[in-house]
N, C-alpha and C positions, 0 to 999 in steps of 0.2 A: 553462790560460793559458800562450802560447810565451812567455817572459821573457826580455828585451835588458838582457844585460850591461851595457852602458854606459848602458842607460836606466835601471838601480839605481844606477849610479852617481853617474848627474845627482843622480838622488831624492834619495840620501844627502849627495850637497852642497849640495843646498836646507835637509838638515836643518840643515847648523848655522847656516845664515841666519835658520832659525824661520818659513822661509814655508810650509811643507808639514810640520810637525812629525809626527813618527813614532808611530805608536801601537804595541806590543807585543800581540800578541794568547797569553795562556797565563800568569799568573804562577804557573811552577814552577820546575821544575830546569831544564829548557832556557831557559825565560824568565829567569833569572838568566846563563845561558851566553851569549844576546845582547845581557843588559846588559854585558858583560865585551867580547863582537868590539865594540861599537859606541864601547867604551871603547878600545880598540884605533884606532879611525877616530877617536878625538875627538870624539865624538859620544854622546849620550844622548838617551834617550826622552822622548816628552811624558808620555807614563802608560802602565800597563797594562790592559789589557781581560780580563775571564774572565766565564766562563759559573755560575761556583762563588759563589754568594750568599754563602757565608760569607765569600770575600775576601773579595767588593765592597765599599766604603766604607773597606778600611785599607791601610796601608802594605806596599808588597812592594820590599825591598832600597832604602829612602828613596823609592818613585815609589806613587801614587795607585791604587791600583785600581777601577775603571768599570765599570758594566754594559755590557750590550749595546745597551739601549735607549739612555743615555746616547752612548755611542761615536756609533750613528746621530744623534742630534741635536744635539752640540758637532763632533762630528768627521769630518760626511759623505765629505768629501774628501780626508782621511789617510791616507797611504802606510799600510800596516800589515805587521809580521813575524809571520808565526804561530810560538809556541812551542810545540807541542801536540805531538811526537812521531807516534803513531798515529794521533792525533785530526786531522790534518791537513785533509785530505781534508773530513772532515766538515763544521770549520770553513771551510775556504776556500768550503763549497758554501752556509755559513748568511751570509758575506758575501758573496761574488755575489749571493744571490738579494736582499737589502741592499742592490742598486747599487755597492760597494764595488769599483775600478777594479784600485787599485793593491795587490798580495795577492804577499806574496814569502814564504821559510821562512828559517828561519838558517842554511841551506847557501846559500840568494842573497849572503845575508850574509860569510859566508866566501869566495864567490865573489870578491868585492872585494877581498880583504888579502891582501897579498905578506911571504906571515910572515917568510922568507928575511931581511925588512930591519927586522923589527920585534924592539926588544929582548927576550930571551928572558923579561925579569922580566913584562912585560903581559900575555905569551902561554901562563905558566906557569900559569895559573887553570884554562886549559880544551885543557890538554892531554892530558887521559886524554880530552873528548870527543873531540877531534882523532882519537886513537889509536882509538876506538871508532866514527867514522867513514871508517876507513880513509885517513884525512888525514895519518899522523903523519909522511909523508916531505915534507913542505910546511915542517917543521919541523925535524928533526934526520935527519941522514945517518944510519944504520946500517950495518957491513959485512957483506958477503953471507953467509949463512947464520945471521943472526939467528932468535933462535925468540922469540917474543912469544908469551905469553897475553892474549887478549880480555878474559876474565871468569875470576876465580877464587873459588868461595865457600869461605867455609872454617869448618867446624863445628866447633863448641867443648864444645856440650851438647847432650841430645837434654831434659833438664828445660824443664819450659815453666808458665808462672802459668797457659794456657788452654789449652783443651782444644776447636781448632777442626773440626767434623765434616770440612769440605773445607780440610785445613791440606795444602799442596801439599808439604810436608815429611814426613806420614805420620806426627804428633807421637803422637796419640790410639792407633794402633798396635804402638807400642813398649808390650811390658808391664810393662818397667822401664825408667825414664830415669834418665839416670846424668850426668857429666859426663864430657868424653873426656881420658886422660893428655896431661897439657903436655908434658911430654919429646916423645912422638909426635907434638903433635904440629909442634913444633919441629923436630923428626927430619926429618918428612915435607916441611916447607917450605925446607929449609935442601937438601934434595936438588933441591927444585926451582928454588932461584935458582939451585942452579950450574948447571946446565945452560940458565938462559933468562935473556938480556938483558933481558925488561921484561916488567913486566904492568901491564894496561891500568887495573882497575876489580876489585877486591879486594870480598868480601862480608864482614861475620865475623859468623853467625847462629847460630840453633840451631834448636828451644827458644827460649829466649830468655836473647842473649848475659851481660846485667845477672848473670842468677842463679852466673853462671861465675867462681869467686873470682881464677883465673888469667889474667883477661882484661888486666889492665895490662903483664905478660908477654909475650903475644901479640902486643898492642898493639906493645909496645917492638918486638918484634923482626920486623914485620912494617915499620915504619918505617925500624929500622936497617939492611933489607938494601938501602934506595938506589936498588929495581928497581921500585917499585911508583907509579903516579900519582894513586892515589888511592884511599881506602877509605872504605868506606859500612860503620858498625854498627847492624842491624836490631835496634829494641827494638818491644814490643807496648806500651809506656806505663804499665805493671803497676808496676814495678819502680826506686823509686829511687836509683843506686847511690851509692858512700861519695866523697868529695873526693878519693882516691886513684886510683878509676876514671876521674872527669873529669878528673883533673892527666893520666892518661897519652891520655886521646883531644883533650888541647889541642894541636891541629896543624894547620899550611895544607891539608898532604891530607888530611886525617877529615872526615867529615859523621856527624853521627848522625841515620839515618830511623826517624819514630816513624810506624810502623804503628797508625792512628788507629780503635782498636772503638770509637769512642763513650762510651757509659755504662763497657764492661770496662774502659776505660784509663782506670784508678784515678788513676794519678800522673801524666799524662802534663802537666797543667800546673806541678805539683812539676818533672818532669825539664824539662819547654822553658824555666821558670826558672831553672835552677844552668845550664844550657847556656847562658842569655845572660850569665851572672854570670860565666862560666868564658870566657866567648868564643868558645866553639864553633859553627861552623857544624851545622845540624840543616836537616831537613823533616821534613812531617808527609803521610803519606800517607791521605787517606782512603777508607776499604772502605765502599760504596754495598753491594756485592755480591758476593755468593761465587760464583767456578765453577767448576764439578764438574767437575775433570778426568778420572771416568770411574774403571773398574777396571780392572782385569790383565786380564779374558779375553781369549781369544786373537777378532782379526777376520776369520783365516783371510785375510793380506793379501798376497802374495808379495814379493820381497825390494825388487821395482822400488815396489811401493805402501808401501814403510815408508821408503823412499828419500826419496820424493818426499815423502813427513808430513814426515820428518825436518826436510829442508832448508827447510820453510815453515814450523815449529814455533817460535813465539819465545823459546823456553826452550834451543833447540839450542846453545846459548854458554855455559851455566850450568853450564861447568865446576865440579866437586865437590870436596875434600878430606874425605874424612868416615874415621876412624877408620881412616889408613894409607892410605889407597886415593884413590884418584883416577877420579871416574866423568864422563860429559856431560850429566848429568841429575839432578837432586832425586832423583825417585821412581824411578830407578834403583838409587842410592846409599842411602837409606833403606827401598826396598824390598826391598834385597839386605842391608841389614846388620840386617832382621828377621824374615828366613826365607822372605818371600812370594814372593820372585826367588832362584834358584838363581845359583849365582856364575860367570856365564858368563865366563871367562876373557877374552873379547875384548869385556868390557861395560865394564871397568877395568883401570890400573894399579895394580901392590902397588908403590905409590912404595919399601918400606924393604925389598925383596927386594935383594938384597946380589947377588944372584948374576947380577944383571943388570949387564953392564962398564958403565962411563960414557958412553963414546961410543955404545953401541947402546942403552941406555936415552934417552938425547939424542931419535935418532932415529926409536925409540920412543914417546916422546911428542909428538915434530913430528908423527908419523902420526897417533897419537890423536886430535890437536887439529884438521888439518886433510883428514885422510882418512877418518875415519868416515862411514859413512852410514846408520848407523840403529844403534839399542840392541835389545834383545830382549824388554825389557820388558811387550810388550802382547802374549806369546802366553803370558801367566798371568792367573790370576785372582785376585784379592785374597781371602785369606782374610778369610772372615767379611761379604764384598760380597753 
């Protein structure tokens, strides 16, 4: 569907007359992002729409959630924004075949807003997404030779309460889990604000982070460096921590995501309770399904065909921190720190090699981040695969 700028525009100024009320298609993390632009226009939804039975019938951020069947029969003629990320596509193809006209994404949405004029406190919500859609200069100037991180995870422990066969992290693996030193990994973070104006979207996992007694620590000082716009802590729902762990993740940028096993996630309504008590923003992600990312052997690919995996790989951003080191991949970074990947020199940085000056380490890492084009990872094979 070709889409007229200004005929989003009309729409959105129908909405706040309530003649063509907006319906939200996704209540998730993005579906929360276009309640915030629309908050931005002065404007809000009629309700949310999802495909996920368990929302239906409850509340997502004060607004209603709707079936699908529902949506077609109160709401035939409703503008609607998909929040769905990946699932785009999909959805825009289940409401055309719907009859469903008018079908925009929350980049339409942002198409509308001249952030330049909008006070920065409205716009401070959804400015790591901003940053994460390569929007951030719609919003703040930077001077030339900025380095930005996208994505940074950052490992704490390789301990974990589960023991998942396809755990993209390689947990089951490891034949000893340990926690990783705080000094290091302070060390290793504290080298990387000075060298980089901003990062985007902060991970802090494991394992699982809960079991990491140094985590309010990390917490603090991942906060205190001023450079970061946002941080997500991955918990599996197992685990839940002391009033000291929640006093330090109380903050505008934290979220905590509870990776949702089902029956395995013992605590997880123990935790999604002290997080509304504490005030903390959370979501809960639910796992339908596991996918086998596959093992080390080699696929005999030449450099052009790992290239091109690379650059369509949706994991390519997943910048590492794992025990000193700095990798662009999970199963890079824990396949190298448990033998199964030999330590290819151009697969990582030793963030705490000293003997690297500051300015070409700078540099160094600007290449890592945006000149890479493939790891080496897939010409081994996983022991024990």
């Amino acid at each position: 569907m070709c889409l007229e700028k200004g005929d989003l525009k009309d729409f959105l100024t129908k909405i706040s007359t309530n003649s063509r009320p907006v319906v939200v298609f996704g209540a998730s993390i993005i579906g929360k992002i276009v309640i915030d632009l629309l908050d931005i226009l002065d404007l809000q939804p009629l309700c949310f729409c999802d495909n996920d039975v368990k929302k239906q019938c409850q509340l997502f951020h004060g607004y209603e959630v709707i079936s699908f069947v529902k949506l077609c029969a109160d709401y035939p003629d409703a503008p609607l924004v998909i929040a769905a990320g990946r699932y785009f596509n999909d959805i825009k193809q289940q409401l055309t075949n719907a009859g469903f006209k008018k079908i925009y994404s929350d980049l339409d949405v942002i198409s509308c807003i001249d952030f330049k004029k909008v006070p920065f406190s409205k716009v401070e919500k959804i400015v790591w997404y901003m940053a994460k859609l390569g929007k951030l200069s719609e919003i703040r100037d930077f001077p030339a030779g900025s380095l930005h991180i996208p994505r940074l995870n950052v490992v704490v422990t390789s301990c974990c309460t589960l023991n998942c066969e396809h755990c993209s992290s390689l947990m089951p693996y490891y034949e000893t889990q340990s926690n990783f030193d705080v000094s290091m990994i302070i060390a290793s973070l504290d080298r990387i604000f000075e060298c980089t104006n901003l990062i985007y979207h902060v991970e802090v996992l494991g394992g699982e982070p809960f079991l990491y007694k140094d985590l309010p620590l990390i917490m603090n000082h991942l906060l205190g460096s001023g450079k970061i716009l946002h941080i997500d802590v991955i918990s599996n729902g197992t685990i839940l921590p002391t009033d000291r762990v929640f006093l330090a993740l109380k903050h505008k940028n934290v979220s905590v995501v509870i990776d949702d096993y089902g029956r395995l996630s013992v605590k997880k309504e123990s935790v999604v309770n002290a997080l509304k008590r504490f005030g903390i923003d959370y979501r809960i992600n639910k796992h339908w399904a596991w996918a086998d990312l596959g093992g080390f052997e080699s696929r005999k690919r030449s450099e052009e065909q790992l290239t091109e995996l690379f650059t369509k790989c949706n994991f390519n951003s997943c910048t590492e921190l794992l025990d000193g080191k700095l990798y662009r991949c999970p199963r890079s970074s824990h396949g190298t720190k448990i033998g199964v990947v030999p330590e290819y020199i151009v697969d990582f940085i030793d963030i705490l090699d000293l003997t690297i000056k500051e300015d070409f380490f700078k540099e160094k890492l600007r290449s890592f981040l945006y000149d890479k084009n493939f790891i080496r990872i897939s010409l081994l094979q996983l022991k024990g695969n």
